[in-house]
N, C-alpha and C positions, 0 to 999 in steps of 0.2 A: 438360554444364555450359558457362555462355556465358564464354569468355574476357573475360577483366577489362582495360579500359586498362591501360596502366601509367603508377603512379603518378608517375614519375621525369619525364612528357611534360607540360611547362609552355604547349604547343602542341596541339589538337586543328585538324589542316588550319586554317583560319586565325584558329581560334578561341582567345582564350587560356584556360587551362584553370586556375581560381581554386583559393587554398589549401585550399580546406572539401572540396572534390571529391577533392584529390590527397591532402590527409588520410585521406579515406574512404576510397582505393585502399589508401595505405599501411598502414593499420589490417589489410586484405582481405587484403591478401597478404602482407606481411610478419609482423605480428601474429598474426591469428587469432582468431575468437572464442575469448571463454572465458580468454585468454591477458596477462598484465603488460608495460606497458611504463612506461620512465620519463619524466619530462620531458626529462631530458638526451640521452637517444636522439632524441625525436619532436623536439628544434631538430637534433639533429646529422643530422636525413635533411633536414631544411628548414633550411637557416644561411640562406638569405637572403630567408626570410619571419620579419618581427620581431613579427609578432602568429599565431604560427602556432597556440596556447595558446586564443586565442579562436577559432580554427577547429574546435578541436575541441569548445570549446562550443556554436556553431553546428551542430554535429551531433548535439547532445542535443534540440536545439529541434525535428529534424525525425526524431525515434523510434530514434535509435541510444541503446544505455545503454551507458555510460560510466561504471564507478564509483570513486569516488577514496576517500582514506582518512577523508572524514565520510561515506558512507555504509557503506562494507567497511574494518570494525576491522583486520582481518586485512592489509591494504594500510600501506605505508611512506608516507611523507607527500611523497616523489617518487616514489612509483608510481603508477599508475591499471592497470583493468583492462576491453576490451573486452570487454564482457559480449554482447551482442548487436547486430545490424545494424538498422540505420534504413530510410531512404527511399533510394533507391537514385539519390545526388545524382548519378551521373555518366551519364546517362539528362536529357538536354535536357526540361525540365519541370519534375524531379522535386526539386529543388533550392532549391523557394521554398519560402519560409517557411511554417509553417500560417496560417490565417487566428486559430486563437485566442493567438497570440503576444503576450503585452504585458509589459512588464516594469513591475513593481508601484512605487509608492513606498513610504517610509517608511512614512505615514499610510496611506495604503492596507492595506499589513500589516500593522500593528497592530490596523486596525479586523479585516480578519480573524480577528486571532490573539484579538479579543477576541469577536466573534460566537461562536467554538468554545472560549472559557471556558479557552483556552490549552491546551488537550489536543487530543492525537493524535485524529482521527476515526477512526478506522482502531483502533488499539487503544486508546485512554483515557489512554495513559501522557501526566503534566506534563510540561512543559520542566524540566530537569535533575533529573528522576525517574531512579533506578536502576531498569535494567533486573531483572526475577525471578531472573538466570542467578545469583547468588550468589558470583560475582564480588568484589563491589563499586565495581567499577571503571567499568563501563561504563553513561553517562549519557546521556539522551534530549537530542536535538537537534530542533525543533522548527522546520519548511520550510511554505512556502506553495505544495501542489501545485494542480495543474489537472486538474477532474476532468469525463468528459462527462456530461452529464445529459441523458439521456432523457424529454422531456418527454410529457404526456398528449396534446398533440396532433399528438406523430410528430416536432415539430421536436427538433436537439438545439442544447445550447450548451455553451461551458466556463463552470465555476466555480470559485471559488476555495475551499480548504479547509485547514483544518490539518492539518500529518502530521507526522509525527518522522524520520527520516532511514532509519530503521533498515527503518518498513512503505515507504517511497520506492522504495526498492530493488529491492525486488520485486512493487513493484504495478503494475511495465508501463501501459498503457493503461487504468487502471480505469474502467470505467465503473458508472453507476445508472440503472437503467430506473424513474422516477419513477412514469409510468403503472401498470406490474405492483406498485407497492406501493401502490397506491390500490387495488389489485382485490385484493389480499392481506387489505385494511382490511373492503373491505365483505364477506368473508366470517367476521369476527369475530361474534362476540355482543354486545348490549347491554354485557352485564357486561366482557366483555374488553377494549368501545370503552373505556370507560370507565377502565377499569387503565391502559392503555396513554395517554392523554390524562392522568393523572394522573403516570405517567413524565414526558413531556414537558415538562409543566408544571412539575414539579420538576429536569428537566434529570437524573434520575438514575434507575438501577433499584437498590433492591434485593432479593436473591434470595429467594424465601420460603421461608417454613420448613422444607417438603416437600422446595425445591429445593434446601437445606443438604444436609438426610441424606440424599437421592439423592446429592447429590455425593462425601460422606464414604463412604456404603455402595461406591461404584464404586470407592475407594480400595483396600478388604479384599479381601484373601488369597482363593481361591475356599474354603477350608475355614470361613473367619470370614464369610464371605457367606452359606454356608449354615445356620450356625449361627443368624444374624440372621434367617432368609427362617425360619426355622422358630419362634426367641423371637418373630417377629412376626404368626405365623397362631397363636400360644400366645393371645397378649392378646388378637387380634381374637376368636379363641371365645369366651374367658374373657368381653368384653364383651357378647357375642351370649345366654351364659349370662345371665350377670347381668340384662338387659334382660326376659330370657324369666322368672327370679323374679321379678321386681317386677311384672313383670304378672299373675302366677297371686295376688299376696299381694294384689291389688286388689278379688281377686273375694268 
C-alpha cells in the first residue's frame, strides 16, 4: 500500500500544499472511510484555515462522498460522515475540477425542478413527501443532481436532474446509456411502442390490472398461494368447459 503525505505538511519541497488536499489526507488517515467526524474537530486539525468547511466541499466536486445530516438521518447536524474516497487530490494533476462543474442559479433550478414535475427521477417521491417507512417523520428533500448521459453517438455529457437527497446518497456516479434504450425500444412491438408513448405522454404509468393481482398474489403466504394457483386453473377449466357447451348447442 502506497504511503500517504501527511496531512500536517503545509509544504511539499517548494510547493505549497493547499487546504482541499491536506483535507483529503486528513479524512485518509485520521478519519477513515465509513467513519464520523464533526465540524469542531475538522477546524480544531485546521485553526488557521478559515474557510476549511468549503474545502471539504470542494472534495465532493471531484468524487469523494461526504454525507451530512440532509442526506444521512441517522447523522447529528455537526457530524458528517466519510463515506468514500474521491479523486486522489494529492497526486499533481488530479486535483482540478471536473469539466462538468457548474453551479446552477435560482432560475436555473427551478426550470429543472419544473421539467421533472418536482419529483425524484430516481424514485417518484414529491418534495416533502413522506417517505413509505411509517415513521412519519421523515420528508423528501428535493437536489439538483448531475447525471452522465450516454449519448447515441458515443459522446457523453452532464445533465441536470431532479433527486431527493435520500436516492443522492447512494447513487455515486449514476449514469444512462441513452443509446442502449433506443435499442431496447426497437425491440418492442407495435402494440408496446404504442403503450409506452402513451406513458410518456401522460407523464405517468399505471399498473394494469394483471400487474395488481400479480403484485397482491407475491404478497400470500406459500399455503394461500397455492390455494389461488389452484381456485385459478378451477375457473380457467370451468371457462374452457363452458366455451366447449356452447359450441356443441350450435350444432
Amino acid at each position: 500500500m502506497t504511503t500517504l503525505p501527511s496531512w500536517q505538511n503545509e509544504m511539499d519541497g517548494g510547493r505549497k500544499v493547499g487546504g482541499m488536499v491536506r483535507a483529503a489526507l486528513w479524512l485518509m488517515t485520521e478519519v477513515g472511510e465509513g467513519n464520523i467526524f464533526t465540524k469542531a474537530e475538522l477546524r480544531a486539525a485546521f485553526p488557521e484555515a478559515s474557510q476549511i468547511d468549503r474545502r471539504i466541499r470542494d472534495l465532493r466536486d471531484r468524487g469523494w462522498r461526504i454525507d451530512t445530516s440532509r442526506n444521512d438521518p441517522s447523522l447529528k447536524q455537526e457530524e458528517q460522515r466519510f463515506v468514500s474516497q474521491g479523486a486522489q487530490v494529492w497526486i499533481p494533476g488530479q486535483a482540478k475540477a471536473p469539466k462538468h462543474k457548474n453551479s446552477l442559479t435560482a432560475a436555473q433550478r427551478q426550470r429543472v425542478f419544473e421539467a421533472d414535475s418536482y419529483l425524484c427521477r430516481s424514485c417518484g417521491i414529491a418534495g416533502g413527501e413522506e417517505y413509505g417507512d411509517g415513521d412519519g417523520l421523515t420528508q423528501s428533500v428535493l437536489n439538483i443532481a448531475r447525471r452522465k448521459v450516454l449519448l447515441p453517438d458515443g459522446a457523453e455529457e452532464y445533465q441536470f436532474v431532479t433527486e431527493c437527497t435520500r436516492c443522492g446518497s447512494g447513487s455515486g456516479d449514476r449514469e444512462v446509456d441513452l443509446g442502449a434504450l433506443l435499442e431496447l425500444v426497437e425491440n418492442l412491438s407495435p402494440m408496446e411502442r404504442r403503450i409506452l408513448e402513451r406513458w410518456i405522454g401522460e407523464g405517468r404509468r399505471e399498473p394494469e390490472p394483471i400487474e395488481k393481482v400479480w403484485g397482491l398474489f407475491q404478497t400470500l403466504p406459500a399455503e394461500a398461494r397455492t390455494a389461488f394457483a389452484s381456485a385459478l386453473e378451477d375457473a380457467d377449466k370451468a371457462d374452457s368447459d363452458d366455451g366447449g357447451k356452447s359450441d356443441g348447442s350450435d350444432d
